[in-house]
N, C-alpha and C positions, 0 to 999 in steps of 0.2 A: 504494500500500500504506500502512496508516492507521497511527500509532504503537502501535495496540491489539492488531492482529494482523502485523505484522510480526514479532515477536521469539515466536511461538507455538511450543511444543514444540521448540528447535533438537535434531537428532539428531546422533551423531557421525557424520565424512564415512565410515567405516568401515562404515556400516547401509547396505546396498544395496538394502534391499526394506522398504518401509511397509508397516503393517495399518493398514487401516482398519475400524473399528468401526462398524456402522450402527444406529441407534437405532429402533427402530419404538415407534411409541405408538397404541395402540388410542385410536377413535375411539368419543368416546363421545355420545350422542343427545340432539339439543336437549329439553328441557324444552318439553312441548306448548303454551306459552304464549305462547312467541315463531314458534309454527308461524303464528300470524295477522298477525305484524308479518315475513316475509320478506323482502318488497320494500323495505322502509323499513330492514332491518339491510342489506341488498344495499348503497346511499347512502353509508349510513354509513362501509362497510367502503371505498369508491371515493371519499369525500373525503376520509376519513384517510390514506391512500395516495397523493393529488395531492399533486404538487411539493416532494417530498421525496427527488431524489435526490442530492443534495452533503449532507446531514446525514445521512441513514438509511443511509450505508453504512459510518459507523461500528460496528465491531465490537468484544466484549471477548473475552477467552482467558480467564474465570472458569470456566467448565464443562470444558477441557479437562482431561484426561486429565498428569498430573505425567512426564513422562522419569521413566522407571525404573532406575536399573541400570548409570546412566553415571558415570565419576570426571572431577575436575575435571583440566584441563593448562592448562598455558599453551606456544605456540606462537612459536617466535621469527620475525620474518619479514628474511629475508635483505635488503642493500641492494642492491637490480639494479637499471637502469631497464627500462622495457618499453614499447613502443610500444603491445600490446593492455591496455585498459583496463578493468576494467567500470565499471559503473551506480555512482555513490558508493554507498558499504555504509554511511553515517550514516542515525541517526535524519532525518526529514525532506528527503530526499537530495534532487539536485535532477541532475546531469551528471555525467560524468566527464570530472577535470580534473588531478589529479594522484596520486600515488603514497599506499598508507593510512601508509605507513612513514614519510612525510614532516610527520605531525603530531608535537604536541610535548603535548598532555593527554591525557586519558581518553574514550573513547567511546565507546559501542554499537556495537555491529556486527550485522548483517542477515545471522543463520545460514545466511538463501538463497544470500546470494551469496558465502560464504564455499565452500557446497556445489559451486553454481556454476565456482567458481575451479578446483575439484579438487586441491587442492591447491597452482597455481602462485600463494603469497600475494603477490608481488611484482605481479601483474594489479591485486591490488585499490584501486580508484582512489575518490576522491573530489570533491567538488565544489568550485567556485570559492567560493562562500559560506562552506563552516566550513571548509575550507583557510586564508583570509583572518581569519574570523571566529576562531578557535582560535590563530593569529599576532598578530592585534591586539587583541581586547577580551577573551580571557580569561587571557590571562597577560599578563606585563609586559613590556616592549623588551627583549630580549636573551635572555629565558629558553629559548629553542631553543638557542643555543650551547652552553647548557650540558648540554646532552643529547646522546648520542653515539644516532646513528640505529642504530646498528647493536643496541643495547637496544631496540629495536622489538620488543616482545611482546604477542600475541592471548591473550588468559586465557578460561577457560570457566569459568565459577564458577554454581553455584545462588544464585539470589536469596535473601536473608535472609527475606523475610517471602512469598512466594508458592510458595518453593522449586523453582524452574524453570528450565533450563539457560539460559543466557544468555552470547554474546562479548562482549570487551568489551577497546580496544586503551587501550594505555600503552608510554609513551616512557622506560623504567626499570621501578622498580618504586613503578608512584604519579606521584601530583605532587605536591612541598612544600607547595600551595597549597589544593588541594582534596582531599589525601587524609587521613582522621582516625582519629583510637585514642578511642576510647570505653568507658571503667571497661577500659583492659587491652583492647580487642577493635579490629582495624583494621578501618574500614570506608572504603568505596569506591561513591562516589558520581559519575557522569560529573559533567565540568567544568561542562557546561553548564546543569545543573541549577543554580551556585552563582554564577551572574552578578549577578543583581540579586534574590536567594532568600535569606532570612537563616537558611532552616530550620534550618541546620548552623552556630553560634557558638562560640566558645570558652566553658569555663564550667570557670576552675579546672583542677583534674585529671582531672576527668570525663569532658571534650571537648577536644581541644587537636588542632593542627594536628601529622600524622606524615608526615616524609617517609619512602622506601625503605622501601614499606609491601610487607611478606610474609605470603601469604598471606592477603588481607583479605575478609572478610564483605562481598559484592556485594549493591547495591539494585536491580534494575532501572530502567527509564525508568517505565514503568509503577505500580511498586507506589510509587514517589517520589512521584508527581502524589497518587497516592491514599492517601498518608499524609499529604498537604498542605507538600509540595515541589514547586515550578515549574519546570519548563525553560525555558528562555528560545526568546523567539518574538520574531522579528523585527518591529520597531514600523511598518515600511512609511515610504517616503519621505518627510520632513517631518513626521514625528513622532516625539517626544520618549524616550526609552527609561528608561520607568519603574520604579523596585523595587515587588517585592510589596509593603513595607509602604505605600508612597504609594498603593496601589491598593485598601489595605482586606483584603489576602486572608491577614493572620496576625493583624486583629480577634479570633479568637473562641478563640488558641490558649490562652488563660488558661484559660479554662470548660472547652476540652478535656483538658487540665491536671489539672486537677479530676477531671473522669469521670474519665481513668486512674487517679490517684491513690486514688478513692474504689474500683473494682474490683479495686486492688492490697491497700487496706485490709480489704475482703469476704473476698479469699484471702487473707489472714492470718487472719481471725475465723475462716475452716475449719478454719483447722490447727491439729494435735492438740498441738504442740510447745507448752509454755507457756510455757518461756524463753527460747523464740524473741520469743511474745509479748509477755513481758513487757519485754524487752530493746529491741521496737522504742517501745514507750509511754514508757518511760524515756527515750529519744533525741529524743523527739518532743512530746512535752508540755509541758517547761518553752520549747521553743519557741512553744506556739500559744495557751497558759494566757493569754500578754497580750492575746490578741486576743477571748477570752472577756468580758475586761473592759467593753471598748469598749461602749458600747449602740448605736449605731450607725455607718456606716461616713462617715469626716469625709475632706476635702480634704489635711488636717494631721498624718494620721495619723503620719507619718515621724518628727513632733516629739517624739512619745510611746512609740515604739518604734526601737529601735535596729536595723536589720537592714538586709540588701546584697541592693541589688534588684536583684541580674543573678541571672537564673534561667535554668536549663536551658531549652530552646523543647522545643516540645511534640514536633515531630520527633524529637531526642536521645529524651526521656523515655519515646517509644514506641520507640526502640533496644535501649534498658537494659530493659525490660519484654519486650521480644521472644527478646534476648538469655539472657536470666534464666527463658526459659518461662515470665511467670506468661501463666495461661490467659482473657488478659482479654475476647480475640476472642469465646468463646463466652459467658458471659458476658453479655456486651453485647447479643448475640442473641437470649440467651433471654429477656433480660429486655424487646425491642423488639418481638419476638412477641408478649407479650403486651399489651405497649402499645398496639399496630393493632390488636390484637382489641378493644381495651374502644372504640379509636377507632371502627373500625366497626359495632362492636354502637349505640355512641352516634351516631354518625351516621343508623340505620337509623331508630334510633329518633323521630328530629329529622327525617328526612322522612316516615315514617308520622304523624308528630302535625299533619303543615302541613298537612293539606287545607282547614282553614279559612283559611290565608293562600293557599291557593291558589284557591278560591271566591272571595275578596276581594280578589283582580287578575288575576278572569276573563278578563276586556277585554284588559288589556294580553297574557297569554299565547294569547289565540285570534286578537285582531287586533292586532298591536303596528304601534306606528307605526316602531319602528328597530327592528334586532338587539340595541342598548343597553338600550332599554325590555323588550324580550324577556327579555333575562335578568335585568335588576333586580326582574322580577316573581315569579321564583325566590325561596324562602326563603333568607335570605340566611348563614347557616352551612354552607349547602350550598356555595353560589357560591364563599363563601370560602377552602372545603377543594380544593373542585376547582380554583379560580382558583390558588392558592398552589401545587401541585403541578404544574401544566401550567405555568405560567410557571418554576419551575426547572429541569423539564423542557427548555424552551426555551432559558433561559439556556446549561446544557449542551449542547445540540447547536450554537449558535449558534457559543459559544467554541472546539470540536471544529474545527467547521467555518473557524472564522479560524487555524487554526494551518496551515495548507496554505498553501504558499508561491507568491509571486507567482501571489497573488489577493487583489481589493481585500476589505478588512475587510467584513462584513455586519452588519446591525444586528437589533437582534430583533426580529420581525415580532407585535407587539401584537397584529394584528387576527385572527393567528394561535388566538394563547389564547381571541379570546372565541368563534373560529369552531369550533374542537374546545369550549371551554365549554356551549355551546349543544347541541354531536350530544350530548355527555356528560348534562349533567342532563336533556335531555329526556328523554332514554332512561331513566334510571331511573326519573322521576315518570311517566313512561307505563309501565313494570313495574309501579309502584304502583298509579297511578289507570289502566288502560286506559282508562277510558269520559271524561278530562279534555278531549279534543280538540283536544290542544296545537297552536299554531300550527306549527311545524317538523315534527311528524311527520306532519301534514296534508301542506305542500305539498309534503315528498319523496316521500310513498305516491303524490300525482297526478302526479308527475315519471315515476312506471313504465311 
């Protein structure tokens, strides 16, 4: 079970009957253009499909259906021992090996097997790895004693930003270490998110570390990764256990920064309130007026302006924005819609004007001597837009797929990108030009 759809719609153990909802979607009729290339979409469809089942069975819960109608509790769970165990109920589970009551942070919990349990919480077991893990690398030597097991409570909380039922256990209320209050709001982030992840920093009164957090604002595992929080993934034997920032993966939260900052600034311009507006320009100005000055951006800049470079991370800043309702989700949406669209209209365009560079590396597209040469005969803003999206593409299922445990890391398969590169643009310059003769839709038509 993948960390994607593991934690999908948990219901309370009290619902004894699901509905399910079944979706039909009218089918609608190819466009008589491709009635003449059948056999060659047949190919297509059967080598996009080869050797993709350890990444393709990654799933997301974005389309599902929100739990309706449920309140939040928290469950205490009694101190018993029990000889029946189950399946560890952590993200990433691996055996069962000891008691969930027996941990000392924060965790997810796997709604199934809470279901499962029936209710006997004292069953619910865990694995040798974050049993260990959760004792030694994320809290400090001793920090268990200080907790009385018998505070062992399962929380139900809606997610902050997905708003979706979610468990989630604690040894008290919180942990000194990883649980936080943000502008006045607690929030609650599992531990293991906050290993080697800087997402969550102190900053002033903004952010600060709470313990005996009540009542706090839950992030899921999920909506964390995809606000650009890590959980931590086991680096495999003899290898080095790195932070996000040594890895490159909170490079770009500046810019992200930005964009929020500049869609929070949009929904101020809407609003009709002027001493709202005017009140934030006066707060905000004789801060950035110095930086108007500058004509360009110098190395030195620190020496000429006075100001404290510890800023909120961009994580926080989409807290306080979430927290605060401004509506920047949408927003950003509308404004990306139409972004692909001018992209696409411009892309169509840039392959309907190539047919003279495609006359002019006839040769290499009807007889190429490599796969290489085959596609460098493509116009090359083509290759570019689809080469750049298929290799991120890749990146991500690659990463997905290295996070399942005890399994050797994989590397991403290059020759991948240029093998769907190649089904991809040919297929459209043959939409375009049918009559070009391309080398690739030739030999898979004589494959039939």
């Amino acid at each position: 079970m993948s960390l994607y759809n593991m934690y999908e719609n948990i219901p309370e153990a009290s619902i004894l009957e699901m509905v399910e909802t079944e979706i039909e979607s009218d089918e609608s009729e190819e466009p008589a253009i491709f009635a003449l290339d059948e056999e060659y979409l047949k190919k297509i469809v059967e080598l996009y499909t080869e050797d993709t089942s350890e990444t393709d069975s990654i799933s997301t819960d974005d389309n599902d259906d929100l739990i309706s109608e449920l309140c939040s509790e928290d469950i205490i769970i009694e101190q018993k021992e029990s000889k029946i165990l189950t399946r560890c109920v952590i993200v990433n589970k691996i055996d069962g090996f000891r008691t969930l009551w027996q941990l000392c942070g924060v965790w997810q919990i796997d709604g199934e097997s809470i279901i499962e349990a029936d209710g006997i919480l004292e069953q619910l077991g865990i694995c040798s790895y974050h049993f260990n893990h959760d004792q030694k690398n994320l809290h400090d030597p001793g920090f268990k004693k200080t907790k009385n097991t018998g505070q062992s409570i399962l929380h139900r909380k809606r997610c902050l930003f997905c708003g979706k039922l979610f468990y989630f256990f604690t040894r008290g209320l919180g942990c000194e270490k990883h649980s936080w209050n943000i502008i006045g709001k607690n929030i609650q982030v599992v531990c293991n998110g906050q290993v080697n992840c800087s997402a969550l920093e102190s900053y002033d009164s903004v952010c600060k570390r709470h313990n005996e957090v009540k009542s706090p604002r839950y992030v899921c595992c999920n909506c964390y990764e995809r606000e650009e929080g890590h959980l931590h993934i086991k680096p495999g034997r003899g290898r080095a256990m790195l932070s996000c920032i040594e890895k490159g993966y909170h490079r770009e939260d500046i810019k992200k920064s930005f964009h929020l900052l500049t869609q929070w600034f949009l929904n101020v311009a809407k609003n009709e309130n002027f001493e709202y507006q005017k009140n934030i320009l006066t707060a905000i100005l004789p801060q950035i007026i110095p930086f108007f000055n500058l004509p360009q951006p110098t190395t030195n800049t620190s020496q000429h302006i006075n100001c404290n470079h510890n800023i909120p991370n961009y994580f926080v800043l989409k807290i306080i924005m979430k927290i605060n309702k401004i509506p920047i989700d949408f927003q950003e949406k509308e404004s990306d819609e139409k972004e692909y669209e001018e992209i696409g209209q411009k892309m169509g365009q840039e392959l309907w004007k190539s047919s003279k560079h495609l006359k002019k590396n006839k040769n290499n597209l009807q007889n190429p001597e490599s796969l290489s040469s085959y596609i460098g005969a493509f116009p090359r803003p083509l290759i570019t837009f689809f080469e750049s999206m298929l290799t991120s593409i890749l990146e991500n299922k690659t990463a997905e797929s290295n996070r399942k445990q005890h399994s050797p890391l994989k590397k991403m398969d290059l020759q991948k990108v240029n093998t769907l590169l190649s089904l991809l643009v040919s297929s459209l310059v043959n939409f375009a030009f049918p009559y070009s003769n391309l080398w690739l839709p030739s030999v898979l038509a004589s494959l039939c």
